[in-house]
TIBA-568920 format. One record per residue (C-alpha): residue number from 1; residue in one letter; x, y, z. Coordinates in pm, 1 decimal. Layout:
<rs>
NUM / A / X / Y / Z
...
</rs>
This chain:
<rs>
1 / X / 5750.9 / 7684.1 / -2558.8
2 / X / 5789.1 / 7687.4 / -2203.2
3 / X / 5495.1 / 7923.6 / -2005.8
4 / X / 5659.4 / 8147.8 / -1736.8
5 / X / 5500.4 / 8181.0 / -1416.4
6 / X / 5566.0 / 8256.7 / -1060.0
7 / X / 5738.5 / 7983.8 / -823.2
8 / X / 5737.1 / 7926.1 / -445.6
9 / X / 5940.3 / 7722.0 / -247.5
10 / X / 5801.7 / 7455.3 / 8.3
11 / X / 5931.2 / 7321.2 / 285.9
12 / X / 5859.4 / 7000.4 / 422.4
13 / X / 5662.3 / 7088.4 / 749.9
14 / X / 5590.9 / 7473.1 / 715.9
15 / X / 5570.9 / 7693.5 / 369.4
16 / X / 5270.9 / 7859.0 / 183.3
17 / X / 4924.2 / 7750.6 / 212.6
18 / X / 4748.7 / 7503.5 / -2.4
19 / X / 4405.8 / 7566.1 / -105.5
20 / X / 4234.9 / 7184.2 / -69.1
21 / X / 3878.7 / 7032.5 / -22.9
22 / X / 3696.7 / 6777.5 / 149.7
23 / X / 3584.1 / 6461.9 / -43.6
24 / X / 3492.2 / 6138.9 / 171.6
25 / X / 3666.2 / 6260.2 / 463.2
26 / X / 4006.2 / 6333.3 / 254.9
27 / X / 4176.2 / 6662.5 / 191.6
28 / X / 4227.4 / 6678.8 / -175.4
29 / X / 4458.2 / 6996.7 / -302.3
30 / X / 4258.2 / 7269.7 / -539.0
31 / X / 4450.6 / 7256.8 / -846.3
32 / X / 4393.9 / 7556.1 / -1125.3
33 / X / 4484.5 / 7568.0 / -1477.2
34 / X / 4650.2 / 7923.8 / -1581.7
35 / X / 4595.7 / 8072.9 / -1880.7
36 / X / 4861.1 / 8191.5 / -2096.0
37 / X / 4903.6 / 8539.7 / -1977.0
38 / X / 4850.3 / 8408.9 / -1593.5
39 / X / 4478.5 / 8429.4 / -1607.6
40 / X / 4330.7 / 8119.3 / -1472.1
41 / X / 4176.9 / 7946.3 / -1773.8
42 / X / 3793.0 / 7977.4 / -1793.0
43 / X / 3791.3 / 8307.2 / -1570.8
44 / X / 3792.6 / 8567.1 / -1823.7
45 / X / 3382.9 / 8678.7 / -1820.2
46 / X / 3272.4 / 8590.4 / -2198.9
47 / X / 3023.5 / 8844.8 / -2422.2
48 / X / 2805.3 / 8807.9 / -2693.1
49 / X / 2720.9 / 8953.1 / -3004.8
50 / X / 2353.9 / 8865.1 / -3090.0
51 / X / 2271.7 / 8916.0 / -3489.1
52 / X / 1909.4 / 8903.5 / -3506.8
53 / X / 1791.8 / 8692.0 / -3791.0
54 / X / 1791.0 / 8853.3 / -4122.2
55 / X / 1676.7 / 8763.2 / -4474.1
56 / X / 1920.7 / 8563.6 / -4686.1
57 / X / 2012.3 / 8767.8 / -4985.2
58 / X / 1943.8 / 8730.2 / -5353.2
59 / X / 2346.2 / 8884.4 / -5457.4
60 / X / 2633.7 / 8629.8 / -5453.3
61 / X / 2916.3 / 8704.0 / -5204.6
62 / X / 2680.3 / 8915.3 / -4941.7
63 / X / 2868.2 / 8957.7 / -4625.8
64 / X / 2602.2 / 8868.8 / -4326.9
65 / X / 2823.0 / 9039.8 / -4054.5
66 / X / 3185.7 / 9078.5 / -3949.3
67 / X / 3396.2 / 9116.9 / -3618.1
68 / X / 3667.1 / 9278.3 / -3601.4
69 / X / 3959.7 / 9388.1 / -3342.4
70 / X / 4118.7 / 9707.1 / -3376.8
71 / X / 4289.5 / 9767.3 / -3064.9
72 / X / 4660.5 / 9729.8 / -3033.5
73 / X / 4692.1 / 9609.8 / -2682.1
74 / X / 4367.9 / 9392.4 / -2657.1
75 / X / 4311.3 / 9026.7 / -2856.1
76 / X / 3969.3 / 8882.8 / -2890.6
77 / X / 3911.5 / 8464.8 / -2862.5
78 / X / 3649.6 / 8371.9 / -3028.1
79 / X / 3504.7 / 8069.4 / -2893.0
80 / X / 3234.5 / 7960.9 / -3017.4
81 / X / 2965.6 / 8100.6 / -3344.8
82 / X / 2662.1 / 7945.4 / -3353.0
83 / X / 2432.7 / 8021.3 / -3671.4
84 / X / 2089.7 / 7986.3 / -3633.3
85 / X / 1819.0 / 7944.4 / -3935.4
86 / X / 1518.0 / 8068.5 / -3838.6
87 / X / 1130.4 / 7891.0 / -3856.9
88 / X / 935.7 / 8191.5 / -3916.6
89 / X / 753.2 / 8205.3 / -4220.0
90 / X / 623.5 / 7914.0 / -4495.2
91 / X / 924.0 / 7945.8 / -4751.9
92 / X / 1066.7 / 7697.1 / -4960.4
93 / X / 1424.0 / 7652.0 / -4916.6
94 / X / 1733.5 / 7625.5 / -5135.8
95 / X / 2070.6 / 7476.1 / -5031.4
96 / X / 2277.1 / 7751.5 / -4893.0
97 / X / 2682.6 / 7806.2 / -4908.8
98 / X / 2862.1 / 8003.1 / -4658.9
99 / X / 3203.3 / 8110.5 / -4598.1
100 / X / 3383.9 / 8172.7 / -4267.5
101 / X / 3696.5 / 8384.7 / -4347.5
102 / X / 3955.8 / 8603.6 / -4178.4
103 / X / 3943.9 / 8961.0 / -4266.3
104 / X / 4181.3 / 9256.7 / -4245.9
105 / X / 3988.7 / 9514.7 / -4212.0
106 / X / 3679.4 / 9687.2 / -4037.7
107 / X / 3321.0 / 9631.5 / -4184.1
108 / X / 3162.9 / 9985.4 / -4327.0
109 / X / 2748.9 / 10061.0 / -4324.5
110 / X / 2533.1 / 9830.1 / -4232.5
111 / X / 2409.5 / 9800.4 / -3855.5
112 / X / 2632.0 / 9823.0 / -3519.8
113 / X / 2576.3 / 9569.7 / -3331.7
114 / X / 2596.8 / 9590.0 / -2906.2
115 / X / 2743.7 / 9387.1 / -2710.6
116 / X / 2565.6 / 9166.0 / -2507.4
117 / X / 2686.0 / 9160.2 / -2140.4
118 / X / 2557.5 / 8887.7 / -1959.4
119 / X / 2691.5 / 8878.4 / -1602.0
120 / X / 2481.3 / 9146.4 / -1421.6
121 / X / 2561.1 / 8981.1 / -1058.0
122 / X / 2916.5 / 9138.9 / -1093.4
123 / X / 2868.1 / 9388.6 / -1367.6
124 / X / 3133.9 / 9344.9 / -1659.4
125 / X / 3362.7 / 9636.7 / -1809.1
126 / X / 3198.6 / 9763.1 / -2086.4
127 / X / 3362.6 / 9626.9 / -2442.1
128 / X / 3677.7 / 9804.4 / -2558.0
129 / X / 3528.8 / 10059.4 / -2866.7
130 / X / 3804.5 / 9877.6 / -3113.3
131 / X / 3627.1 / 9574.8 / -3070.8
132 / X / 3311.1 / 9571.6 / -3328.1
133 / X / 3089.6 / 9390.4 / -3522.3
134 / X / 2849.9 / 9494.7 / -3816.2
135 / X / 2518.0 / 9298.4 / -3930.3
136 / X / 2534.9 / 9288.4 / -4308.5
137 / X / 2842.6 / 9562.7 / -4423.6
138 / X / 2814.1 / 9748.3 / -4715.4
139 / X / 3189.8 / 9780.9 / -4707.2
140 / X / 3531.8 / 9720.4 / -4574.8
141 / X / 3577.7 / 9341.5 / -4387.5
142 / X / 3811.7 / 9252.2 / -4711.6
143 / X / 3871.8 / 8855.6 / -4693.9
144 / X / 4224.0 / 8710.0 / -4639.3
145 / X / 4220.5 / 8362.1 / -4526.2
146 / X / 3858.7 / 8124.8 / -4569.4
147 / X / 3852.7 / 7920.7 / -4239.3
148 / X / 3509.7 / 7699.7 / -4375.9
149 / X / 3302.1 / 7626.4 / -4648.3
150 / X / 2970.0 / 7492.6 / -4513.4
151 / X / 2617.8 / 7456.8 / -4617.2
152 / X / 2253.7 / 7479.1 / -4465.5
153 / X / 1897.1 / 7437.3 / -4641.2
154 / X / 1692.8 / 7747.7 / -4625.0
155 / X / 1393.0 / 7529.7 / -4539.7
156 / X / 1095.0 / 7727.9 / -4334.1
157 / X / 823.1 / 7445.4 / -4447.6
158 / X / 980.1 / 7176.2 / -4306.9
159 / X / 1164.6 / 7168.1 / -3963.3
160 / X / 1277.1 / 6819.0 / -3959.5
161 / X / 1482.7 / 6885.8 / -4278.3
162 / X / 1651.0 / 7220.5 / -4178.0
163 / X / 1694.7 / 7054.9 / -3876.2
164 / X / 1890.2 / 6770.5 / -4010.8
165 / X / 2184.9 / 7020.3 / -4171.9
166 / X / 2220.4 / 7157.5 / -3799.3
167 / X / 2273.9 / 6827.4 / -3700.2
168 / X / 2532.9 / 6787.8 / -3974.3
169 / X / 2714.7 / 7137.4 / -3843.3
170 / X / 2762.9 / 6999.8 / -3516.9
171 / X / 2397.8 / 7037.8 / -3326.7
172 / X / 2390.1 / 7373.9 / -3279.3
173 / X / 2552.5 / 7486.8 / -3560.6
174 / X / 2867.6 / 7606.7 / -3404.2
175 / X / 3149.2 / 7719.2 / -3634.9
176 / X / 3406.3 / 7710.8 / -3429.8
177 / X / 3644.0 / 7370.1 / -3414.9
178 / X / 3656.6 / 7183.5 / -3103.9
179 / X / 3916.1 / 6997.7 / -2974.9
180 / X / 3887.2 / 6635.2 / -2917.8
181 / X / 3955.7 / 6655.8 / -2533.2
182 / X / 3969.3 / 6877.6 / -2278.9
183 / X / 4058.2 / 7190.9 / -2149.4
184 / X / 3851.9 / 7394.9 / -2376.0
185 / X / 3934.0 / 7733.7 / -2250.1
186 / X / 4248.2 / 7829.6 / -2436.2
187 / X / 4109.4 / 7714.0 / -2789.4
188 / X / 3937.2 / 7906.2 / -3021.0
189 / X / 3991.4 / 8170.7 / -3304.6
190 / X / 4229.7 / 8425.3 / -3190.9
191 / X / 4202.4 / 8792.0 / -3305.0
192 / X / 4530.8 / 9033.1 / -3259.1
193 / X / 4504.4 / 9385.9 / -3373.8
194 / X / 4357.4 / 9457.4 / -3709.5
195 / X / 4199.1 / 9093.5 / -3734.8
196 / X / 3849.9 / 9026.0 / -3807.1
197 / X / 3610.6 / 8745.4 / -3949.2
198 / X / 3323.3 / 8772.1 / -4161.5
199 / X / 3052.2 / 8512.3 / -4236.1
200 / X / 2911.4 / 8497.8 / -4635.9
201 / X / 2660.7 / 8415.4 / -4794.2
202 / X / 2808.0 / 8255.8 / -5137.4
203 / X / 2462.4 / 8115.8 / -5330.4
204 / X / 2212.6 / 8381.3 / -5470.9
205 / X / 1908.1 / 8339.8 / -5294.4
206 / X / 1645.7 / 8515.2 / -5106.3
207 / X / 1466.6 / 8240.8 / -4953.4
208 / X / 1507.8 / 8149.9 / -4542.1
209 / X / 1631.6 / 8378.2 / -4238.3
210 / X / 1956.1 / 8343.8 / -4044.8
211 / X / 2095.7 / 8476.3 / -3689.3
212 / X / 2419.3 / 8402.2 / -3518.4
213 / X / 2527.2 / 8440.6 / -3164.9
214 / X / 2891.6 / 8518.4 / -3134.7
215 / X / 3088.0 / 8433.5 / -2839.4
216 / X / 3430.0 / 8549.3 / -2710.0
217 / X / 3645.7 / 8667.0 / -2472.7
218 / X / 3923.6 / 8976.2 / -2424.0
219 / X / 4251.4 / 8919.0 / -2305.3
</rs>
């Protein structure tokens, strides 16, 4: 589908000005990519949602955390959701499962988790209150579509090993596809109103500690 956009015309020897910049004595022109809704693509300030590492859970099916968008105007890009085992205390691991899944609708209980703002140079707009995320939900964050099945070895005694199923996830862990080439801006996991995801913890085990940093933008 075609993107619409605003148009100028140019006329050989007078018209608008070009944005360019010098390289080797050469003026090369400034080109942009735009976004989808006009924004140029990478310009949209990103936030965070830091869950601080938590024990892993001896129940089958335990949702860790969930994100959801509520607003009707507003979608949420998720770009990138990097889990992070933790090294904190002499346990012996098991293998782990998790799910990644689509959910339709808000997490209940559990902790609110802030959002983390990071550009303080030019402070950003404070997140919309529909967009929210729980560490571990007692309720709510219902599953619709599973988006991945992974697993990662609870392993605290050994770093080498834990650090080997990382490797296997990516190298940092990150859940979110890539694509093969660039631009990256415009991929993702896109939230519309009453959209969420949840991450699961599928085996029943208490051994090993997990965190994620979630990041994502609003457009």
């Amino acid at each position: 589908m075609a993107l619409a956009g605003d148009s100028i015309l140019v006329t050989p020897g007078s018209g608008a000005t070009v944005a360019t910049e010098t390289v080797n004595s050469k003026e090369h022109q400034v080109v942009m990519i735009a976004g989808r809704d006009g924004h140029i693509a990478g310009s949209r300030p990103v936030y965070f949602f830091r869950i601080a590492e938590q024990v892993h859970v001896a129940a089958a099916s335990t949702v860790h955390w969930d994100l959801f968008n509520a607003d009707a105007t507003l979608n949420v890009r998720v770009l990138s959701i990097q889990q992070l085992p933790g090294i904190v205390t002499a346990v012996t691991g098991v293998a782990t499962n998790w799910t990644l899944q689509r959910t339709t609708s808000v997490g209940t209980g559990g902790s609110t988790v802030t959002a983390w703002l990071p550009d303080t140079d030019t402070p950003q707009t404070a997140l919309d209150a529909d967009i929210t995320c729980r560490s571990k939900p007692t309720g709510g964050a219902s599953a619709s579509t599973q988006l991945l099945g992974y697993t990662v070895h609870s392993e605290e005694t050994n770093a080498a090993a834990q650090m080997l199923h990382m490797m296997m996830l990516g190298g940092v862990a990150d859940l979110v596809p890539k694509p093969l080439r660039p631009p990256y801006s415009e991929q993702g996991i896109l939230l519309g109103q009453n959209q969420g995801l949840s991450c699961t913890q599928t085996t029943n085990s208490s051994a090993g500690n997990t965190g994620w940093l979630i990041a994502f933008t609003v457009e």
